[in-house]
C-alpha positions as CSV (number, residue, x, y, z in Angstrom):
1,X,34.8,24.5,42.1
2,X,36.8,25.8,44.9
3,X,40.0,23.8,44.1
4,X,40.4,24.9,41.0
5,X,40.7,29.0,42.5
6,X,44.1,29.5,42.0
7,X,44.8,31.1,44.8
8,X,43.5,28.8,47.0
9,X,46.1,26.3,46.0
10,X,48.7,26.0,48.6
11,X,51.0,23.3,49.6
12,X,50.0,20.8,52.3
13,X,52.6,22.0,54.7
14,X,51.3,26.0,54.4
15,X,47.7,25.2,54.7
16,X,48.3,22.4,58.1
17,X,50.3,25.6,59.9
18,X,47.2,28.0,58.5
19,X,44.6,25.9,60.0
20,X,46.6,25.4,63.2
21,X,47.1,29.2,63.8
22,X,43.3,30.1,62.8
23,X,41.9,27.5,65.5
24,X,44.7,28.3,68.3
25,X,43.3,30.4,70.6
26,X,46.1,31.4,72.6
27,X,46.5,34.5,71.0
28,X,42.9,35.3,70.9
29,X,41.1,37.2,73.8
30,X,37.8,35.9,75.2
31,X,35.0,37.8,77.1
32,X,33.3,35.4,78.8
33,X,30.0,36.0,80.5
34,X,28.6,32.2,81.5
35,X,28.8,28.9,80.8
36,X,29.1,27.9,77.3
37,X,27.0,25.0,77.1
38,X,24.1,25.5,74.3
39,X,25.9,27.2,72.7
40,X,24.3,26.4,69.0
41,X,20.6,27.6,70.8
42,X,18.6,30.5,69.9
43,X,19.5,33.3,72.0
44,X,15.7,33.6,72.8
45,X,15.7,30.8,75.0
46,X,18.0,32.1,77.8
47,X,20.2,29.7,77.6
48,X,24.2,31.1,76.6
49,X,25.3,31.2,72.9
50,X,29.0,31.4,72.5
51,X,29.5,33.9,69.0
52,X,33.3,33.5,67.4
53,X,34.7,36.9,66.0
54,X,38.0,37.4,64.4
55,X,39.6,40.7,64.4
56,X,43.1,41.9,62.6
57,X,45.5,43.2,65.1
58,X,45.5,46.7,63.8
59,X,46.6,49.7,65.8
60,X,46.6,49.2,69.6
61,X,43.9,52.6,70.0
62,X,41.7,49.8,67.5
63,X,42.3,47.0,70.2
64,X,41.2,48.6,72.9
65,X,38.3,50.6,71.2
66,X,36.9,46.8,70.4
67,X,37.5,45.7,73.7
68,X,35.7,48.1,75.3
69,X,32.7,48.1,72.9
70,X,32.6,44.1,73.2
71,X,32.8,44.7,77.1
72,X,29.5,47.4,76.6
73,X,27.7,44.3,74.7
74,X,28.1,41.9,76.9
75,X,27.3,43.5,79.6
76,X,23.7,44.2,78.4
77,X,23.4,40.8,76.8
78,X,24.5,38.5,79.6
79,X,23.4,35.3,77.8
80,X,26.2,36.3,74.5
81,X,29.0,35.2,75.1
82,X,31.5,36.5,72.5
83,X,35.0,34.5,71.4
84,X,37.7,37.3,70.4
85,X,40.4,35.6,68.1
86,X,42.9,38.0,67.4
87,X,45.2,37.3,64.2
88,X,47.6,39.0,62.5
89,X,47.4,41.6,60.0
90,X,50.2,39.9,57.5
91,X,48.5,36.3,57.7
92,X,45.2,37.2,57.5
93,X,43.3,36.7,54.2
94,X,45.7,33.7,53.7
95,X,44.2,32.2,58.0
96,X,40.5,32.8,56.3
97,X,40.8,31.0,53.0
98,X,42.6,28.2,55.1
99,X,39.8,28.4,57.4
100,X,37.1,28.1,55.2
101,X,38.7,25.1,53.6
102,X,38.7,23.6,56.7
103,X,35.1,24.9,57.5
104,X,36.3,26.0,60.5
105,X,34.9,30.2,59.9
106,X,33.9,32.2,63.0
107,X,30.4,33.6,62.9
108,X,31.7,37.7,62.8
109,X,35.0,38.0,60.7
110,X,36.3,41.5,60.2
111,X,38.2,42.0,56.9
112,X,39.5,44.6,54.8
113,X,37.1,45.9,52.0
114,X,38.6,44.8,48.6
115,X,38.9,41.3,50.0
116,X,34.9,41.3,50.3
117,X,34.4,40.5,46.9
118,X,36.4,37.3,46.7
119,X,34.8,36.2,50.2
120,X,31.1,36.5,48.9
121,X,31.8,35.0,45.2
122,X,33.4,32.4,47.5
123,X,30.7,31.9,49.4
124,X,31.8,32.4,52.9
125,X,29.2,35.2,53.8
126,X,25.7,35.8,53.6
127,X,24.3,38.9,52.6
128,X,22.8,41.7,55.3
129,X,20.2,43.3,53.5
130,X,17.0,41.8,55.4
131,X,18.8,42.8,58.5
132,X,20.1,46.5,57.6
133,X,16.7,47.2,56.1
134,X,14.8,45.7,59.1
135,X,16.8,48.6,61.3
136,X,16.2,51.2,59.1
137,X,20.0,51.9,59.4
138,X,21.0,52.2,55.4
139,X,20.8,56.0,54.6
140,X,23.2,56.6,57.5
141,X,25.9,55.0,56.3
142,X,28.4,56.7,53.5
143,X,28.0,56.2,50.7
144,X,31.8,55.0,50.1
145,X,30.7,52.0,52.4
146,X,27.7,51.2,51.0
147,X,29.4,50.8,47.6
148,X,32.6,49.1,49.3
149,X,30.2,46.3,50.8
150,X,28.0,45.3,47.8
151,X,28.9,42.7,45.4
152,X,26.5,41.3,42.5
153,X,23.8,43.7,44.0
154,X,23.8,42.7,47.6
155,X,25.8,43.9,50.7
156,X,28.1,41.9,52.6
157,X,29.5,44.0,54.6
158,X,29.4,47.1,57.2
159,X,32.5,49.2,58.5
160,X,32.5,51.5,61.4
161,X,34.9,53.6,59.4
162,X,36.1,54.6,56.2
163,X,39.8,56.2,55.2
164,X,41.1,58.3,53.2
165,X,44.6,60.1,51.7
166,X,46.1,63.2,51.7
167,X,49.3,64.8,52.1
168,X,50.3,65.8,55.8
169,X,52.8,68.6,55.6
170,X,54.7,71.1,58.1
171,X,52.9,74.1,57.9
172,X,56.4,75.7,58.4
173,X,57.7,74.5,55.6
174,X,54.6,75.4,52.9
175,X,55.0,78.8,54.4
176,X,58.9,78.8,53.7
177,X,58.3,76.9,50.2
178,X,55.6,80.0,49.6
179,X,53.3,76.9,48.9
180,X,49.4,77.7,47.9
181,X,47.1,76.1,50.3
182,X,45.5,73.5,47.9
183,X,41.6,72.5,49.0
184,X,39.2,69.9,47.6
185,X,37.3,71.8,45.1
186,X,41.3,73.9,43.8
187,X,43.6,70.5,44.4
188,X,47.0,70.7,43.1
189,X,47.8,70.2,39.8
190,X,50.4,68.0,38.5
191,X,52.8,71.0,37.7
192,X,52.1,72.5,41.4
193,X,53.2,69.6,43.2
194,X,56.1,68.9,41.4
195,X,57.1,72.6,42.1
196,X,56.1,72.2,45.6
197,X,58.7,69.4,45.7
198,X,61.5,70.6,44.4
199,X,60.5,74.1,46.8
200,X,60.3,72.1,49.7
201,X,63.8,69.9,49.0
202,X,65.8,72.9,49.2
203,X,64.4,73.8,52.3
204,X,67.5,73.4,55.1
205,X,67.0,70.4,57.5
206,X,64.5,68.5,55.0
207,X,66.4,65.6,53.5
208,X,63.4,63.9,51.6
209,X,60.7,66.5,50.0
210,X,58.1,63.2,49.7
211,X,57.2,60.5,52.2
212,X,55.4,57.8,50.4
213,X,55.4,55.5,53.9
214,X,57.8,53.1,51.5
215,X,58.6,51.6,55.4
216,X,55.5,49.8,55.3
217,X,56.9,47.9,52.8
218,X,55.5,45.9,49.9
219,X,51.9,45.1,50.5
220,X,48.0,46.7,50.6
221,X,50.0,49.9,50.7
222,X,51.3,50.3,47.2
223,X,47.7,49.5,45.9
224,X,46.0,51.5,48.2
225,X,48.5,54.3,48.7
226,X,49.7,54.0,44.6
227,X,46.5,53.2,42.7
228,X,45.4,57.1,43.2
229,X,48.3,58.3,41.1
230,X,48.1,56.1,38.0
231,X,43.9,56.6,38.4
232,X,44.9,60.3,38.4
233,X,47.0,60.4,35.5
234,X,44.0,58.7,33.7
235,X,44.7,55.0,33.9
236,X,43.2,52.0,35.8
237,X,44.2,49.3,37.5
238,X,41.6,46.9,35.3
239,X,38.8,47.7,33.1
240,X,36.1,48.3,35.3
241,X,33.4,48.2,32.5
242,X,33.0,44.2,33.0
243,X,36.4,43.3,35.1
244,X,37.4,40.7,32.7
245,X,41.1,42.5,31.4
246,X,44.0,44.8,32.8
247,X,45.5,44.9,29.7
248,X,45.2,48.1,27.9
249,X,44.7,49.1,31.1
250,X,47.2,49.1,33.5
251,X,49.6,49.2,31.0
252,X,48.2,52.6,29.3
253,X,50.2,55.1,27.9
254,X,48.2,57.0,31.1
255,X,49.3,54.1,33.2
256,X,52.7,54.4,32.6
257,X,53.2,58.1,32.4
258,X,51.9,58.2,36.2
259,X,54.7,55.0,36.8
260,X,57.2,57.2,35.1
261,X,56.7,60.3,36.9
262,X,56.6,57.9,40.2
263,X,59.7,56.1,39.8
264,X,61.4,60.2,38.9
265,X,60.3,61.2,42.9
266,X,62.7,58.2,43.6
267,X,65.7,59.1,40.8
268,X,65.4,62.7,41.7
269,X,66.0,61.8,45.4
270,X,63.0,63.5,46.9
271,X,61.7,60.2,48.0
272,X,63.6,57.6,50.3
273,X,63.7,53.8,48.8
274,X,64.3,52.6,52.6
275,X,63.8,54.6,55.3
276,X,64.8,53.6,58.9
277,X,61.4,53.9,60.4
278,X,58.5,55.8,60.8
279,X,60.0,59.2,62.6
280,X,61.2,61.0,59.5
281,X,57.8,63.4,59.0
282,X,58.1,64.4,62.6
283,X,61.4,64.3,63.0
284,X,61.5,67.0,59.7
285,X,63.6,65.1,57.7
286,X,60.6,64.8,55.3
287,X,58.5,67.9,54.8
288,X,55.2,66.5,52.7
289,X,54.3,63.2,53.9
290,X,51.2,60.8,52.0
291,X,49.3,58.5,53.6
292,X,45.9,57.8,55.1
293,X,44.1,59.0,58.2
294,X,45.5,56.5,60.8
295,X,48.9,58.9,60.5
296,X,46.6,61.8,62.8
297,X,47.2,60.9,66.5
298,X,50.3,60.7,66.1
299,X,51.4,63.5,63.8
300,X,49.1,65.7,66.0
301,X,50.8,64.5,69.0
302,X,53.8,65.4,67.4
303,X,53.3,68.8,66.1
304,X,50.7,69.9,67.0
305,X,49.5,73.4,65.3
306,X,52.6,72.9,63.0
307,X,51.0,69.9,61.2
308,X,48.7,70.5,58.0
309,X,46.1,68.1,56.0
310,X,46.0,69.2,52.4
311,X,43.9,67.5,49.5
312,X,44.4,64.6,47.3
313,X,46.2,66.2,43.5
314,X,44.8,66.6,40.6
315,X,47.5,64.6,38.5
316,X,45.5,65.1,35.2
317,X,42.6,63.4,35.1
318,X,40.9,64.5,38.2
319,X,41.8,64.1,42.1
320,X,41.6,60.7,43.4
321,X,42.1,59.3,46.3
322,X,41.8,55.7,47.9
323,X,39.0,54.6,49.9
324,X,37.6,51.3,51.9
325,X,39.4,49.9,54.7
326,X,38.4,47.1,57.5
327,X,34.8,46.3,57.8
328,X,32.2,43.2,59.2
329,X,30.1,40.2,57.6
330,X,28.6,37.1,59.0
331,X,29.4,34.4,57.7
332,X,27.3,31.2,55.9
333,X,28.6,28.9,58.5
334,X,27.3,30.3,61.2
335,X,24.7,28.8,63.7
336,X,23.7,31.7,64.9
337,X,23.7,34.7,62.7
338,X,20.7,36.5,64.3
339,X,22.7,36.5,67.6
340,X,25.5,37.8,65.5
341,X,24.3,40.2,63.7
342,X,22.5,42.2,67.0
343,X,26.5,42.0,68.1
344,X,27.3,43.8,64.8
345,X,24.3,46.2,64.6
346,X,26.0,47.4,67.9
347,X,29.1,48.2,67.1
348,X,27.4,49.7,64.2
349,X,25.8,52.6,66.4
350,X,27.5,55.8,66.3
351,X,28.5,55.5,70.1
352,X,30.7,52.8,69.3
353,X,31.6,54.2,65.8
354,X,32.8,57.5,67.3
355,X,34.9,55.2,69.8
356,X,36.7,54.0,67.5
357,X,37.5,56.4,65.2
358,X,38.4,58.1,67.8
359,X,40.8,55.9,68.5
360,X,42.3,55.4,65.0
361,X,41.7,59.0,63.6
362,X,39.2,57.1,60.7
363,X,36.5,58.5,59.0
364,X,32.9,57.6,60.8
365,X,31.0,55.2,58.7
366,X,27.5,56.7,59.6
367,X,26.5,60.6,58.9
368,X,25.3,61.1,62.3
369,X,28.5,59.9,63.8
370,X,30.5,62.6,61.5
371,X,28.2,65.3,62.9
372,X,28.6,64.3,66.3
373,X,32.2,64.1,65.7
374,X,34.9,66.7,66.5
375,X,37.7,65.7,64.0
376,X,35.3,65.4,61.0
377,X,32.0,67.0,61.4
378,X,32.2,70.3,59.4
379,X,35.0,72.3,60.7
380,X,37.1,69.8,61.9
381,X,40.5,69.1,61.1
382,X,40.0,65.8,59.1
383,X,36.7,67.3,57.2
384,X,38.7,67.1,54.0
385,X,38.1,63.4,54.2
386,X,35.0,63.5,54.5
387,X,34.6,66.0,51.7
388,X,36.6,63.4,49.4
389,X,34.6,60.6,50.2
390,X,31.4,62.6,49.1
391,X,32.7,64.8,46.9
392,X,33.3,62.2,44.1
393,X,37.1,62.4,44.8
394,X,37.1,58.8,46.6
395,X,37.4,55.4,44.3
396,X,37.2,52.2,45.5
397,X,39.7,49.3,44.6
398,X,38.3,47.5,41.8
399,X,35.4,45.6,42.8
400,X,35.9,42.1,41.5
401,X,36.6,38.8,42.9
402,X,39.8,39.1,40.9
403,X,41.3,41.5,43.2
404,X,43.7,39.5,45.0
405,X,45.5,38.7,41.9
406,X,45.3,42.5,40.9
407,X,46.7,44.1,44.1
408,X,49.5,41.1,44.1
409,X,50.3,42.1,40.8
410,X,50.3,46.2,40.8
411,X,52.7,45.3,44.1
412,X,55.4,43.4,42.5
413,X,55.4,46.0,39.8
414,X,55.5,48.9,42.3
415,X,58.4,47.1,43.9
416,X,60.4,46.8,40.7
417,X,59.6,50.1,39.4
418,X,60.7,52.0,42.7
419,X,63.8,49.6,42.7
420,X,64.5,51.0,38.6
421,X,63.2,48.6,36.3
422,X,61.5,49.6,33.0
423,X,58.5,50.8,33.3
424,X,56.2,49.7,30.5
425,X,57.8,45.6,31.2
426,X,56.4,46.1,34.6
427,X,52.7,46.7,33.9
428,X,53.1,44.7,31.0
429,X,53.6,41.9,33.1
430,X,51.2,42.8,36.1
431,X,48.3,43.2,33.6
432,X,49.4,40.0,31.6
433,X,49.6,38.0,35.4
434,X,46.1,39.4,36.1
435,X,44.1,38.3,33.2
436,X,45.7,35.2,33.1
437,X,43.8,34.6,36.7
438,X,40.9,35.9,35.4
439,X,41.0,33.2,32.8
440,X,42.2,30.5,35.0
441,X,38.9,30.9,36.9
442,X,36.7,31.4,34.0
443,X,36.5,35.4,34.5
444,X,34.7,34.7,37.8
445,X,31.1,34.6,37.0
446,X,28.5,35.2,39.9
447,X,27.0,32.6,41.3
């Protein structure tokens, strides 16, 4: 059944240079703590087992947080040995579906959270209930990452953080603009941010009201980052009510009101179609800036008292904001998932959650770990994330095997319609390309 997944289906050439760079180790990192020989026995008979864990590259703070946390395990489980592979973020998902053709999957694969659907209807994970239950660990976990890792009724998947959006903004400049402070429970209406716009363009120095991140370029971005504004105006990226249609959808009079308004922050010059790099928010060329947590160290660095989180708008239909983001599953090829899974119920433990998020300004996946935490526990600068992700203002991307075809799709159109083209022809198209996939693969029935 697998070769007939469309997007599976790549040329010969593509999926020889996949496989090549997912088994290279070169640009991996290994912690080694003994000989390797055994490595396929239980970890219960002394001998070594060797466990293979892929990682994105992700921030370098990320890096080092996991390196350090790998380090702690190892060091108080002499007879693991763990294989880091580190791969890059661009390559990824396509390195995974090229591995698992080749059966060639690590034990531990780290993966970002809308992918985890496709992965387990796939078949390349197993499900962690018996082992979450078994350490009573469930109830401390958000609830966004609970419902991020279950698919058909069982979880795949554990993060040590969730995310977030928000608009980071020079307090300066909302206290020139004479801006309202917006908060989670009073968010800015559609009308109020639009005004706050065109308050904060005229502002001297500020050449760009709006930062949309467009540098990242075309990607998990304009889903992630994008999504929120059509799902605020109303719209959808797909009919969640049984995932088998974006048409109607996506392609909403809701749907296209929130492209329409979207493409205007571009025609009306408050947004820039290219910028340089990533300096203009702290540089003060752009005065309201949206994007996701992982923005914090550095803005802080930056400016310091001068920098301010507000909510997530209320375009029409209710605040929303994005959710999900990296997480963990073992997967069905591996020898030795007990072993792999006490590596993962260790990064799992708010010691080595806080690391992290420390590290990369993310939300803590467990409550205890936000409590403990000075950047989100209540008080904190970031506790508007946290309020989101409880608060009902958090949505996860649409939970459906199909959601590699949907986020390819809603990209190409937010590339066009940023660029000028017609509105309405773009979703057209997006929501006629996705329910064509989902008919090409038989609107992915579980297994």
């Amino acid at each position: 059944m697998m070769q007939n997944r469309r997007f599976l289906l790549v040329t010969l050439l593509v999926l020889m240079s996949f496989i090549l760079a997912a088994c290279g180790r070169g640009a991996g990192e290994t912690t080694d703590t003994g000989d390797t020989d055994g490595a396929a026995d239980s970890a219960d008979t002394g001998d070594t087992v060797t466990v293979e864990l892929w990682y994105h590259s992700g921030q370098g703070g990320e890096r080092e947080a996991l390196n350090t946390s790998i380090e702690n395990f190892t060091s108080e489980n002499p007879n693991i040995t763990i294989d880091l592979v580190e791969l890059p973020d661009g390559s990824y998902n396509d390195q995974v579906n090229a591995a698992a053709l080749a059966n060639d999957l690590p034990c531990l694969l780290d993966f970002d959270g809308p992918n985890l659907y496709n992965y387990a209807w796939s078949g390349y994970l197993i499900p962690l209930d018996e082992y979450v239950d078994a350490a009573g660990i469930r109830d401390d976990f958000l609830p966004s990452i609970l419902e991020q890792g279950i698919y058909n009724d069982q979880l795949y998947s554990l993060g040590q953080f969730d995310s977030g959006l928000g608009f980071y903004a020079h307090r300066t400049y909302v206290e020139e603009a004479s801006l309202r402070i917006p908060t989670v429970e009073e968010p800015w209406t559609l009308d109020e941010l639009n005004e706050a716009l065109a308050a904060l363009q005229a502002i001297e120095g500020v050449e760009y009201a709006f930062d949309l991140k467009m540098n990242y370029g075309r990607g998990e971005w304009f889903t992630y980052g994008f999504s929120p504004f059509v799902q605020s105006f109303g719209g959808d990226l797909v009919n969640r009510a049984d995932y088998q249609s974006a048409d109607g959808v996506l392609n909403s009079s809701e749907a296209v009101a929130a492209m329409t308004w979207f493409q205007g922050l571009f025609e009306q010059g408050y947004v820039n179609p290219e910028p340089a790099g990533d300096t203009d928010f702290v540089e003060g060329k752009t005065a309201l800036n949206w994007v996701g947590h992982w923005a914090y160290p550095d803005y802080l660095d930056a400016l310091g008292d001068d920098l301010l989180l507000l909510p997530a708008p209320d375009l029409g239909a209710g605040a929303v904001t994005g959710m999900g983001s990296w997480n963990w599953g073992i997967t069905s090829t591996c020898e030795n998932p007990d072993v792999a899974w006490e590596i993962l119920n260790f990064l799992l433990t708010p010691e080595e959650i806080l690391r992290m998020s420390n590290a990369n300004g993310a939300v803590p996946a467990r409550l205890s770990a936000i409590e403990q935490s000075e950047l989100y526990g209540a008080g904190g600068p970031l506790n508007i994330y946290v309020q989101q992700l409880e608060g009902g203002v958090a949505l996860p991307r649409p939970i459906t095997p199909a959601y590699p075809a949907i986020t390819e799709a809603f990209q190409e159109a937010i590339d066009n319609i940023a660029s000028g083209a017609d509105v309405q022809d773009e979703l057209d198209k997006a929501a006629q390309a996705i329910d064509q996939d989902i008919e090409d693969n038989q609107g992915y029935p579980t297994q």
